[in-house]
N, C-alpha and C positions, 0 to 999 in steps of 0.2 A: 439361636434357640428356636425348638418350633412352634409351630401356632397349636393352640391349645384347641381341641375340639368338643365344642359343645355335647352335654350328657344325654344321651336320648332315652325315653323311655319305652317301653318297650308296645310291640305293638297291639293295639286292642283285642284283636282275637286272639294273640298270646295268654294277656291277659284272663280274657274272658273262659278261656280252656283251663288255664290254672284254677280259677276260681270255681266253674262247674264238677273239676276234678274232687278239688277238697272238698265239695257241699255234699257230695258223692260220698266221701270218703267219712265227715261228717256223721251224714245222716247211716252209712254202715254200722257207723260205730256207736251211733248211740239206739241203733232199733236189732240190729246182730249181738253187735257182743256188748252193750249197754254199757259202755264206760267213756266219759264225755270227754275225761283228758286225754285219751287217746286221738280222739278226733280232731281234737284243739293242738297237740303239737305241731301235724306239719304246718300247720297257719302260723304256728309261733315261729318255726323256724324259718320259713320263708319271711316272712314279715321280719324278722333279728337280722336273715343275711342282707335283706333289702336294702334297712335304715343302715347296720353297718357300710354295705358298697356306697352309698349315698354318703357318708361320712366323710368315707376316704375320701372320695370325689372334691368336695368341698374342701378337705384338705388338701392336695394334691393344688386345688384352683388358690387359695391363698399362698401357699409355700410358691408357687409358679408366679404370683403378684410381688411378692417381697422380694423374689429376686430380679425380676425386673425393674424393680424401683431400687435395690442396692444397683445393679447398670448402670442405670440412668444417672444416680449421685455419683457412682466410678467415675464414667465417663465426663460428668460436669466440673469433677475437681480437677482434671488432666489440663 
């Protein structure tokens, strides 16, 4: 089995560009075309697929635990 590799996050000036992006996108949307939930989606959607990939992550890392501890019980009844 292989070794599991720790989840990185992503890097800070990624970050920082996403966020200046949407404030952008934001403040277009509420002084251009004046409607706020416009602006507020891609934050939602970015923020949903985030916490989702994080989810999976997390799941992936326990399903990957249980089966190395059924292994180890395999291996100790033999």
């Amino acid at each position: 089995m292989s070794e599991r590799s720790p989840s990185r996050l992503p890097s800070p000036w990624i970050t920082a560009g996403i966020v200046v992006l949407w404030m952008a996108w934001v403040l277009y949307s509420l002084i251009i075309i004046q409607q706020i939930l416009l602006g507020l989606l891609p934050g939602v959607v970015l923020l949903g697929g985030y916490v989702a990939w994080r989810f999976l992550s997390a799941f992936e890392a326990i399903a990957d635990g249980l089966q190395r501890i059924a292994d180890q019980q395999e291996r100790d009844s033999e």
